[in-house]
Backbone as CSV, one residue per row, in Angstrom:
resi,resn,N_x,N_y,N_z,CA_x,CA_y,CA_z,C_x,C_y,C_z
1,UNK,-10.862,19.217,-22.952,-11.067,19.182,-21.506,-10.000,20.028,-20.816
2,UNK,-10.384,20.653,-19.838,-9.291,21.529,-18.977,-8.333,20.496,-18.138
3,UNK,-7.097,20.665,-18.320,-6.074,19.666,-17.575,-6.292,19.794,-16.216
4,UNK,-6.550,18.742,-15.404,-6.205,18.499,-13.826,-5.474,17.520,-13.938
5,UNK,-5.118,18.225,-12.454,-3.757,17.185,-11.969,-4.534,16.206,-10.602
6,UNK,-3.517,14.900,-10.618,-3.680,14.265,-8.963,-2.051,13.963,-8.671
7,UNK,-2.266,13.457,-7.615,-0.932,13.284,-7.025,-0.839,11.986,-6.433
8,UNK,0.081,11.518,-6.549,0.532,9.975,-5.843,2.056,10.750,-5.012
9,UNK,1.475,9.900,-3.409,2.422,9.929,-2.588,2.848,8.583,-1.704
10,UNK,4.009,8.706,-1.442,3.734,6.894,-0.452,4.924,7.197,0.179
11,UNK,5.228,6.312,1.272,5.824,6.141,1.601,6.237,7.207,2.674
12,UNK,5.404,7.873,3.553,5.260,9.061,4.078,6.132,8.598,5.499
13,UNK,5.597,8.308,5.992,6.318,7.384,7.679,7.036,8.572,8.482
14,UNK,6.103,9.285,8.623,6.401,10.704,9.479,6.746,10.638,10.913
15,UNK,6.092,8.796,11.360,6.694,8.938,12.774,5.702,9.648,13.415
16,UNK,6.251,9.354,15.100,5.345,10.960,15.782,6.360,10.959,17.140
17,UNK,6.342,11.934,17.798,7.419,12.040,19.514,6.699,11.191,20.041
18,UNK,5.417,10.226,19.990,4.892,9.225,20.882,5.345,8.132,20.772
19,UNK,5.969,7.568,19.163,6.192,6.570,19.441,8.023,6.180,19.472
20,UNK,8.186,4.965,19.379,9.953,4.667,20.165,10.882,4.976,18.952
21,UNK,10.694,5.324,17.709,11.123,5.194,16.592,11.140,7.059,15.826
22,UNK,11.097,7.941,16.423,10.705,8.944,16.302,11.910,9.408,15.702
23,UNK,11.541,10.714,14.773,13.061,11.424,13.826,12.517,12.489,13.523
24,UNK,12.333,13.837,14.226,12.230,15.078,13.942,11.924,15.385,12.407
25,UNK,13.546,14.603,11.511,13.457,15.101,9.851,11.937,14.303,8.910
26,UNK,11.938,13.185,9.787,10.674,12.570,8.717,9.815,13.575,8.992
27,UNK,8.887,14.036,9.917,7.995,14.908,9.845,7.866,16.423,9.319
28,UNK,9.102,16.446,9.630,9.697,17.842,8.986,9.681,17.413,7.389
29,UNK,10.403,16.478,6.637,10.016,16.080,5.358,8.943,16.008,4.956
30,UNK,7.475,15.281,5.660,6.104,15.232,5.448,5.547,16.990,5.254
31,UNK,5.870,17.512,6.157,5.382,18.869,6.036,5.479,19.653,4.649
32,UNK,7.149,19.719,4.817,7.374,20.077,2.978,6.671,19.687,2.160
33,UNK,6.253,18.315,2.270,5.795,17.858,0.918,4.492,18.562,0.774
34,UNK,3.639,18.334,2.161,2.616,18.667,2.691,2.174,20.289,1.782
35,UNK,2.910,21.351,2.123,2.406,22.371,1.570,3.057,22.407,0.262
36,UNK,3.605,21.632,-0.799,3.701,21.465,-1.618,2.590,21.180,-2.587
37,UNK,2.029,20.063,-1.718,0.553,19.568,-2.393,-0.619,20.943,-2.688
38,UNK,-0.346,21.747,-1.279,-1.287,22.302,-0.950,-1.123,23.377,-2.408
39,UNK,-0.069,24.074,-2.887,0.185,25.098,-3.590,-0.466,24.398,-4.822
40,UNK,-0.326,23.186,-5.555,-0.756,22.559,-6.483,-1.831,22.592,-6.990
41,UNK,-2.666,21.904,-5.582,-3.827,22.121,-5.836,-4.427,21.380,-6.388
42,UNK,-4.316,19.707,-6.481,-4.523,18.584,-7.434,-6.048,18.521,-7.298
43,UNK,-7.036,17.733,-7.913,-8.097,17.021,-8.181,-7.996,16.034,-6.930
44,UNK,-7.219,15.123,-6.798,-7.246,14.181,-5.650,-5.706,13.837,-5.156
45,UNK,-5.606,12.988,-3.985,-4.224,12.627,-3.843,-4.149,11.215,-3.284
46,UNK,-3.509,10.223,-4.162,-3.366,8.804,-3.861,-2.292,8.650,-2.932
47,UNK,-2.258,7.807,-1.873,-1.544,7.371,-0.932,-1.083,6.157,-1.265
48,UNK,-0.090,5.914,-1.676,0.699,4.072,-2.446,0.884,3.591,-1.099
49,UNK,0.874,3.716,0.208,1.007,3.304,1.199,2.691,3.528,1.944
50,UNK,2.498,2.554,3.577,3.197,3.277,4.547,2.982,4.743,4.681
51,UNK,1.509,5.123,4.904,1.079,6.242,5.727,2.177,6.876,7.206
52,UNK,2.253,5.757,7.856,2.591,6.102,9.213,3.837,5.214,8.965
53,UNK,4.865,4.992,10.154,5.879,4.998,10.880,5.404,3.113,11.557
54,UNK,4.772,3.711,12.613,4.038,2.273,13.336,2.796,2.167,13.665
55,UNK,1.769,2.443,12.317,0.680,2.341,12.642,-0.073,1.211,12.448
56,UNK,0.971,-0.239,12.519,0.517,-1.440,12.741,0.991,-1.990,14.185
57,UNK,0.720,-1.086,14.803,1.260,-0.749,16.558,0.461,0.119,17.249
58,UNK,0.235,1.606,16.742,0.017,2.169,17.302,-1.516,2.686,16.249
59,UNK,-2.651,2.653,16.859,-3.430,3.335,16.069,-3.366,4.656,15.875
60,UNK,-3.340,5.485,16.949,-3.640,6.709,16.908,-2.584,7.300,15.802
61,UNK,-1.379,6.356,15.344,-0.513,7.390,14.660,-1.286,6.974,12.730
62,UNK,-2.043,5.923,13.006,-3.061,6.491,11.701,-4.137,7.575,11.578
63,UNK,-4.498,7.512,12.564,-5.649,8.445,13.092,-5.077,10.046,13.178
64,UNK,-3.384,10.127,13.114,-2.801,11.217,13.354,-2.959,11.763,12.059
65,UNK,-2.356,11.044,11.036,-2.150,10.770,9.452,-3.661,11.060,8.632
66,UNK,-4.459,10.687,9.173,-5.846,10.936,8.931,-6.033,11.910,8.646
67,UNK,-5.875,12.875,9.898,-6.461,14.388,9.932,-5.530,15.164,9.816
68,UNK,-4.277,14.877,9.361,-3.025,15.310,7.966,-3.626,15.186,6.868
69,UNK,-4.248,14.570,6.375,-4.380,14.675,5.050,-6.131,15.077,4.518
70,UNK,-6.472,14.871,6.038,-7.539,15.461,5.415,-7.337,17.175,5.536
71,UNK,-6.291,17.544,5.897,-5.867,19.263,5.505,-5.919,19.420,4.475
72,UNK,-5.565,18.679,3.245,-4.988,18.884,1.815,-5.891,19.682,1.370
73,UNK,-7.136,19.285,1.163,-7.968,20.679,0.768,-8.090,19.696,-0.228
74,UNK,-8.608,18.462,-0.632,-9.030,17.640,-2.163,-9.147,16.151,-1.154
75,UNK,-10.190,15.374,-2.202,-10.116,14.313,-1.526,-9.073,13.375,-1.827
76,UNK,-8.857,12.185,-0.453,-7.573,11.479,-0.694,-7.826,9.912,-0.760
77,UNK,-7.803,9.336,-1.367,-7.617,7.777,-1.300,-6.466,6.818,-1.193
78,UNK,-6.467,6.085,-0.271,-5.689,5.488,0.743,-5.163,4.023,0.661
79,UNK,-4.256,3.460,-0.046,-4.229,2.724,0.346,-2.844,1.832,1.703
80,UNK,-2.892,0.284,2.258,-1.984,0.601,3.771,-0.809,0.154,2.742
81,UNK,0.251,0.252,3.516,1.452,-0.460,3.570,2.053,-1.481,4.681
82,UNK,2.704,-1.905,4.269,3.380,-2.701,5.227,3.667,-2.331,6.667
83,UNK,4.195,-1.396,6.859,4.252,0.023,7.906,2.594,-0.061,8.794
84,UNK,1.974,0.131,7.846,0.393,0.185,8.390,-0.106,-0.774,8.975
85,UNK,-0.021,-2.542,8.572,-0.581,-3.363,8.532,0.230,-4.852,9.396
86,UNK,1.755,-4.832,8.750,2.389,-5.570,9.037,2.675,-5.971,7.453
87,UNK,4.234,-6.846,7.696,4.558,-7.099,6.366,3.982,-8.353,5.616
88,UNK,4.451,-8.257,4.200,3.849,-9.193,3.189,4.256,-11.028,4.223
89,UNK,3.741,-11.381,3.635,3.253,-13.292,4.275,4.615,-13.904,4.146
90,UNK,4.862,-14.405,5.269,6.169,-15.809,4.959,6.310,-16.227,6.036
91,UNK,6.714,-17.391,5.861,6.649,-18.992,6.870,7.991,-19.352,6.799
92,UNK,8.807,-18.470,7.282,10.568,-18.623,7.158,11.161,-17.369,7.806
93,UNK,12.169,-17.576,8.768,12.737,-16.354,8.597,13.715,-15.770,8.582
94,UNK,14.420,-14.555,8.351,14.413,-13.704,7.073,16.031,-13.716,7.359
95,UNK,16.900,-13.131,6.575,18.289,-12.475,6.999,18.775,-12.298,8.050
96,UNK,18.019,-11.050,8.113,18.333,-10.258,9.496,17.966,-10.514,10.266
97,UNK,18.580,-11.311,11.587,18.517,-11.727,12.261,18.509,-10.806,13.635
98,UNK,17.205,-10.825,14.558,16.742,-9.828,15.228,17.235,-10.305,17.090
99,UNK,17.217,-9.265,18.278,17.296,-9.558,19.078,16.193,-10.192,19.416
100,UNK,16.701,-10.866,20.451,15.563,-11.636,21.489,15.018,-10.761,22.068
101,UNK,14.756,-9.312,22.079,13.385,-8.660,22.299,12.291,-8.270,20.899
102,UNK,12.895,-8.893,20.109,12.159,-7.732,19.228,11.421,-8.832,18.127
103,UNK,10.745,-8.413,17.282,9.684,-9.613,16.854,10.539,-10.624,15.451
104,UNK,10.398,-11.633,15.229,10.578,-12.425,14.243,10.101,-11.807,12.887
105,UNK,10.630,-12.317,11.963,9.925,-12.352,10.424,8.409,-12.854,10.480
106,UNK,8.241,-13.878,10.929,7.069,-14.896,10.709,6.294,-13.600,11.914
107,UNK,6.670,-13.213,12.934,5.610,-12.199,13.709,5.151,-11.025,13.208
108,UNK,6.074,-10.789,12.335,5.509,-9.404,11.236,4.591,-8.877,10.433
109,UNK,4.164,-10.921,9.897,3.119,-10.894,9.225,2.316,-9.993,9.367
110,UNK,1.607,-9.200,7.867,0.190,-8.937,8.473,-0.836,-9.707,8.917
111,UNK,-1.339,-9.313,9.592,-2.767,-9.745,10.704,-4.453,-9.519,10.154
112,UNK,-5.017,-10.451,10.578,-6.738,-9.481,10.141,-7.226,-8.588,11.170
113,UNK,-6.110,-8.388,12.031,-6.525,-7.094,13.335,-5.717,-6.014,12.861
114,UNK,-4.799,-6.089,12.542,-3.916,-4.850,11.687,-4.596,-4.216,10.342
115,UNK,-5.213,-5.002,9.600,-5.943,-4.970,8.626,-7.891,-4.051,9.208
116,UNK,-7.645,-4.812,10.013,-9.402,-4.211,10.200,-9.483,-2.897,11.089
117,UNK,-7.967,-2.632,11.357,-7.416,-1.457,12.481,-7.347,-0.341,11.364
118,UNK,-6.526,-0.996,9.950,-6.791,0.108,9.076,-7.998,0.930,8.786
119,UNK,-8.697,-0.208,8.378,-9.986,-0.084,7.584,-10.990,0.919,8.759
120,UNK,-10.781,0.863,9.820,-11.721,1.480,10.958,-11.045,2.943,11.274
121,UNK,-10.054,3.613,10.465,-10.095,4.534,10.362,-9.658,5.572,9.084
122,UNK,-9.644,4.121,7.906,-9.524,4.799,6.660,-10.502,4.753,5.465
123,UNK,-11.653,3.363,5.866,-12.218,2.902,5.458,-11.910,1.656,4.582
124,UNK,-12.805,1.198,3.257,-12.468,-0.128,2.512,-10.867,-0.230,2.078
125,UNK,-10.726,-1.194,2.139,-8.831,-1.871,1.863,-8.851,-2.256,0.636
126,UNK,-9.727,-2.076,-0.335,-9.992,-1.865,-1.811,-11.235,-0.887,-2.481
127,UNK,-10.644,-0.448,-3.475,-11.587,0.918,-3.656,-11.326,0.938,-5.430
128,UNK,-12.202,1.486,-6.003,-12.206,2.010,-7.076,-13.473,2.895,-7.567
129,UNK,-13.419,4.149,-8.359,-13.918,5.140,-8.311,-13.656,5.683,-10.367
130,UNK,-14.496,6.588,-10.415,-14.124,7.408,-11.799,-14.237,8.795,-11.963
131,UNK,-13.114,9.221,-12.061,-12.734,10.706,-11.978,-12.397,11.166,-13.498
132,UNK,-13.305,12.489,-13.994,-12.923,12.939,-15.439,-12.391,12.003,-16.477
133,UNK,-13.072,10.790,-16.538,-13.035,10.072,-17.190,-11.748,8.910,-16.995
134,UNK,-11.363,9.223,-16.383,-10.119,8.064,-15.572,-10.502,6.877,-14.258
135,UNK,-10.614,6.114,-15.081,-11.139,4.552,-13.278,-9.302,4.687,-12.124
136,UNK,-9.885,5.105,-11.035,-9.229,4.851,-10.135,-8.935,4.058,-9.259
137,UNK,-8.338,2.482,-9.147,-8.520,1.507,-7.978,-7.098,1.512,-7.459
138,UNK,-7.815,0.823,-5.674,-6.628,0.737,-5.045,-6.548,-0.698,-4.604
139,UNK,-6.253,-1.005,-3.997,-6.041,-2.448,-2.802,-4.935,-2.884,-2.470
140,UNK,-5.062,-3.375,-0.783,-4.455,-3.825,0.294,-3.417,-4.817,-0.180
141,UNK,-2.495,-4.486,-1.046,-1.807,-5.831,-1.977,-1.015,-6.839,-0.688
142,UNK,-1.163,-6.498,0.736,-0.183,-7.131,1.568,-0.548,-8.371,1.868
143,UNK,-2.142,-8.477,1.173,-3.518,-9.754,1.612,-2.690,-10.721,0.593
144,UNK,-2.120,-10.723,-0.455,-2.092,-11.418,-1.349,-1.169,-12.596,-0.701
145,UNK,-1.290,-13.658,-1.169,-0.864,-15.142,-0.849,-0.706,-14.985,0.667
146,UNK,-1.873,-14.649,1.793,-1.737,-14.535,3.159,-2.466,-15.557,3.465
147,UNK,-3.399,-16.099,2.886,-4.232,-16.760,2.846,-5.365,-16.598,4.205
148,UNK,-5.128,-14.855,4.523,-6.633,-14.239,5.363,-7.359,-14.447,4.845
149,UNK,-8.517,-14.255,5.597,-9.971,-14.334,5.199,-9.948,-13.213,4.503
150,UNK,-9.428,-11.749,4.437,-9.445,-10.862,3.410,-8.819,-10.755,2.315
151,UNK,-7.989,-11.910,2.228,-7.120,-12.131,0.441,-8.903,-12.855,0.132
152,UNK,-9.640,-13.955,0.900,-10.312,-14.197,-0.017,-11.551,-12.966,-0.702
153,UNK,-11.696,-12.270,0.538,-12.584,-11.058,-0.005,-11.955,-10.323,-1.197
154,UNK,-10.963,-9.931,-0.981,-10.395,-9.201,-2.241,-10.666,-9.916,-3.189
155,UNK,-10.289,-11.100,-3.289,-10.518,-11.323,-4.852,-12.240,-11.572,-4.937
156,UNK,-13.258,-11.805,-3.838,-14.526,-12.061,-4.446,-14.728,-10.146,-4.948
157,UNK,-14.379,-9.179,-4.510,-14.663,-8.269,-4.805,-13.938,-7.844,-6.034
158,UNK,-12.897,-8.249,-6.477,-12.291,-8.347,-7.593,-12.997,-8.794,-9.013
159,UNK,-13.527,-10.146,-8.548,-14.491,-10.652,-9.750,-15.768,-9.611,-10.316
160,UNK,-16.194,-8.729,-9.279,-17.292,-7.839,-9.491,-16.441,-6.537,-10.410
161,UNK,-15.389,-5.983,-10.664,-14.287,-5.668,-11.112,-14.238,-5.705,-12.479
162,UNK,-13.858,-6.997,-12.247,-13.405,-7.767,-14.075,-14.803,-7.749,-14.976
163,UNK,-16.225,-7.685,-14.001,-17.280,-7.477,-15.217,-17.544,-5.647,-15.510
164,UNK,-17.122,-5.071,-15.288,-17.234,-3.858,-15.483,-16.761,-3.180,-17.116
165,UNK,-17.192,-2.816,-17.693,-16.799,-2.565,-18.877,-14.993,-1.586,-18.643
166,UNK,-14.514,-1.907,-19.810,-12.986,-1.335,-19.867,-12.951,0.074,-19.558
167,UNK,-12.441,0.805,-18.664,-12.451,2.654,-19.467,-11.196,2.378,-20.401
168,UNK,-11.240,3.863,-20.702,-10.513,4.051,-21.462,-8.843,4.299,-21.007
169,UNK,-8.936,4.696,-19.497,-7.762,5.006,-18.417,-8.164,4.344,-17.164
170,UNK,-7.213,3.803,-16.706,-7.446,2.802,-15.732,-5.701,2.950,-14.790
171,UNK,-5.982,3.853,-13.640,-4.808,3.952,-12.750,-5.316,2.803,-11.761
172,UNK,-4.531,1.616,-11.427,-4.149,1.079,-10.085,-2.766,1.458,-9.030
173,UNK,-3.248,1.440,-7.755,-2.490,2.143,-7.144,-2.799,0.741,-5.794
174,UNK,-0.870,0.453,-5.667,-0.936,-0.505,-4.863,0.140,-0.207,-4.195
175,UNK,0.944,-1.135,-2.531,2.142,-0.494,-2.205,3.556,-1.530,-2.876
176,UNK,3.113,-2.841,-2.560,4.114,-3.810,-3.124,4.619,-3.635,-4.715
177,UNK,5.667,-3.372,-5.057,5.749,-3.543,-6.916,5.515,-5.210,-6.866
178,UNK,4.957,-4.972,-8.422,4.231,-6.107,-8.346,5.356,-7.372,-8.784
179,UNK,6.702,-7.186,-9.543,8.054,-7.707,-9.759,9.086,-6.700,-9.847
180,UNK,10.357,-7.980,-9.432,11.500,-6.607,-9.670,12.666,-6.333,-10.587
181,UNK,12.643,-7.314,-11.703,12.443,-6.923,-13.294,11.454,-7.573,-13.893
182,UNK,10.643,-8.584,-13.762,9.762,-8.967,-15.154,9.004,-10.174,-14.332
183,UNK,7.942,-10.330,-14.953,6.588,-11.227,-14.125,6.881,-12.163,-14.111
184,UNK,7.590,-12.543,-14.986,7.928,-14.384,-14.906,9.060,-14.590,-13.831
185,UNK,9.596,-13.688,-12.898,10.920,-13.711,-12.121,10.249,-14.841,-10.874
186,UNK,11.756,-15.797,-10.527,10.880,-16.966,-9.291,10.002,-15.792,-8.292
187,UNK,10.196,-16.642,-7.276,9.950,-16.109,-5.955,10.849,-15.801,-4.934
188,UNK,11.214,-14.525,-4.556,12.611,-14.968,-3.998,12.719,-15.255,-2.570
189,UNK,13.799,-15.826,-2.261,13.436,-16.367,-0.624,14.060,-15.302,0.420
190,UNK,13.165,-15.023,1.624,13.865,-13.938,2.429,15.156,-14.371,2.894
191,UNK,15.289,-15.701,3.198,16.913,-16.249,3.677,18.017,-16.208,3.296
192,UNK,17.966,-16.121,1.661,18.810,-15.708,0.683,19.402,-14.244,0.984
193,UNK,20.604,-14.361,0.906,21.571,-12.988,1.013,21.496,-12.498,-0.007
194,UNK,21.673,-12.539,-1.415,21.807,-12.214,-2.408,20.627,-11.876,-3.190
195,UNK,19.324,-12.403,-2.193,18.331,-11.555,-3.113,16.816,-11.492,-1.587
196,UNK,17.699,-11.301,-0.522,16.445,-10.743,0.339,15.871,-9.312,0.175
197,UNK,16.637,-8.465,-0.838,15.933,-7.235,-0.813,14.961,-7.207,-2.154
198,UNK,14.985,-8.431,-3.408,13.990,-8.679,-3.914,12.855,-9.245,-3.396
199,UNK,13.151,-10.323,-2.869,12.155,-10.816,-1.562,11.156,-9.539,-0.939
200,UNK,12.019,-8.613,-0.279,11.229,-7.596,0.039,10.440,-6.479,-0.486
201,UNK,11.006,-6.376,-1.924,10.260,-5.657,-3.128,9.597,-6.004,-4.333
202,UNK,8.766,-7.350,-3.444,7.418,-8.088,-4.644,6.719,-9.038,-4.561
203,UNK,6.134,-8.937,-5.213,5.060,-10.073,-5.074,4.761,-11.253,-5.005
204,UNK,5.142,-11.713,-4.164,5.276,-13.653,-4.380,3.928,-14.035,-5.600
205,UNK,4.573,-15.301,-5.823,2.881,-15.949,-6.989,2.550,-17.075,-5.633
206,UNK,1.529,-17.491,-6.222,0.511,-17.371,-7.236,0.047,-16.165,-7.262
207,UNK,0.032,-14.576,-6.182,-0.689,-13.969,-6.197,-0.756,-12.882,-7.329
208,UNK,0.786,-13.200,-7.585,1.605,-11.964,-8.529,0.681,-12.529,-9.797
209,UNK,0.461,-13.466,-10.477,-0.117,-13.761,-11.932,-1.126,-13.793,-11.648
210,UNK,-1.859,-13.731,-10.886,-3.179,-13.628,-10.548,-3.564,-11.965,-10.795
211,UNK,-2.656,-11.412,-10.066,-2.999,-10.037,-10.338,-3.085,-9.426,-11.234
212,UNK,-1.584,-10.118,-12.215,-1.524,-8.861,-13.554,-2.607,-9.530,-14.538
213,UNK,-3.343,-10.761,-14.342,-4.389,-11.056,-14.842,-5.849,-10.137,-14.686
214,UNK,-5.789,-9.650,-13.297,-6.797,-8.853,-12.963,-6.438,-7.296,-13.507
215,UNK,-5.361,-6.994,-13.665,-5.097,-5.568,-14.813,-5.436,-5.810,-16.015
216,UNK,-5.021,-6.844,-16.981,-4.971,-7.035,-18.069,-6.842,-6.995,-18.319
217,UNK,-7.229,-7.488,-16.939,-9.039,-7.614,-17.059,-9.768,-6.781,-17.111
218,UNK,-9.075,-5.445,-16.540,-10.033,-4.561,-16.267,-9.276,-3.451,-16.883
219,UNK,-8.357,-3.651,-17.590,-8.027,-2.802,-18.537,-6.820,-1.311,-18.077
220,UNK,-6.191,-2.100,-17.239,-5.013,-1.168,-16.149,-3.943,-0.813,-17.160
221,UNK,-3.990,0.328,-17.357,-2.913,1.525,-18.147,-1.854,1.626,-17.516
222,UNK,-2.168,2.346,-16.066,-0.838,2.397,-15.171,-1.161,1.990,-14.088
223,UNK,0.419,1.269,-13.622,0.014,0.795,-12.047,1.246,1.091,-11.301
224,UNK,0.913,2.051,-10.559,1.934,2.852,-9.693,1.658,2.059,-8.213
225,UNK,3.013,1.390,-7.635,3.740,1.344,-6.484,4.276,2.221,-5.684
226,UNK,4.218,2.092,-4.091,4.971,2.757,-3.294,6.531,1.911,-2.880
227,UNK,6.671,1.653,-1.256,7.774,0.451,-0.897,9.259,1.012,-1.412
């Protein structure tokens, strides 16, 4: 077979001069990368998520991001980040302790309006596809232990998933790592000083063993993170 390439990118957060959080260099960084891709020339390009800056605020700066990438010249599959949506689920809050203007931990949560804000201009918040003989899936990993009405969709669409016969290559592409050394690690608490930045880089359970159950099911080779 003739070698093609794809590309995994994440963590883009280019910002824009519209919104309050703006930095000349992120966009200027996006660009670089931007005609980087372009010289390449990949087969497709995965998005591990945090597309945007505040596009769980501001729509249009997904909608900006949109018709960025649909420049690339290949098709792109998308999945959000935290950035996009609002952050992973918790009923506590966190370290860092914020001014009295600005939102709580527990307000950060993602939302099913942040979520359906994505989806209305990127399309489904789980996807999988087969390219030159490689299965490609993505999903919204921020649903997991949120207990939205779209953690429960994900997993009914998940079960349709697990009956699919194995390929032989199987990329998942999610933004949360799914632990931050090894699956059996607790859960860590955001209040904790000493391990709120694990807290912030994984997967709480039940959702976390649930998941690598759903790799092990459908036969996941690699599973690349953004975050």
């Amino acid at each position: 077979m003739k070698p093609w390439t794809f590309i995994v990118v994440a963590d883009i957060q280019p910002g824009s001069p519209r919104s309050y959080r703006f930095n000349p260099s992120w966009i200027a960084n996006w660009r670089e990368a931007r005609e980087q891709i372009r010289d390449i020339g990949p087969d497709l390009v995965l998005v591990a998520g945090d597309l945007t800056r505040d596009g769980g605020l501001h729509r249009w700066e997904l909608e900006e991001m949109k018709r960025e990438l649909a420049g690339l010249g290949c098709p792109v599959h998308v999945v959000p980040g935290n950035m996009d949506t609002g952050n992973k689920h918790t009923r506590m809050e966190g370290l860092f302790r914020r001014g009295a203007d600005q939102c709580t931990d527990v307000e950060l949560n993602v939302t099913t309006e942040q979520l359906q804000q994505f989806a209305a201009v990127f399309g489904p918040l789980w996807w999988s596809f087969d390219h030159r003989g490689v299965r490609f899936s993505g999903l919204a990993d921020v649903v997991l232990n949120s207990g939205l009405p779209e953690e429960a969709a994900f997993w009914e669409w998940a079960e349709g998933e697990r009956r699919k016969p194995k390929p032989a290559h199987h990329v998942w592409i999610l933004h949360y790592p799914v632990f931050v050394e090894r699956p059996d690690e607790p859960n860590w608490r955001i209040d904790d000083p000493d391990h709120y930045l694990d807290w912030y880089f994984s997967i709480d359970q039940p959702g976390r063993d649930r998941l690598m159950d759903l790799f092990r099911a459908t036969g996941a080779t690699v599973v690349i993170s953004g975050h």
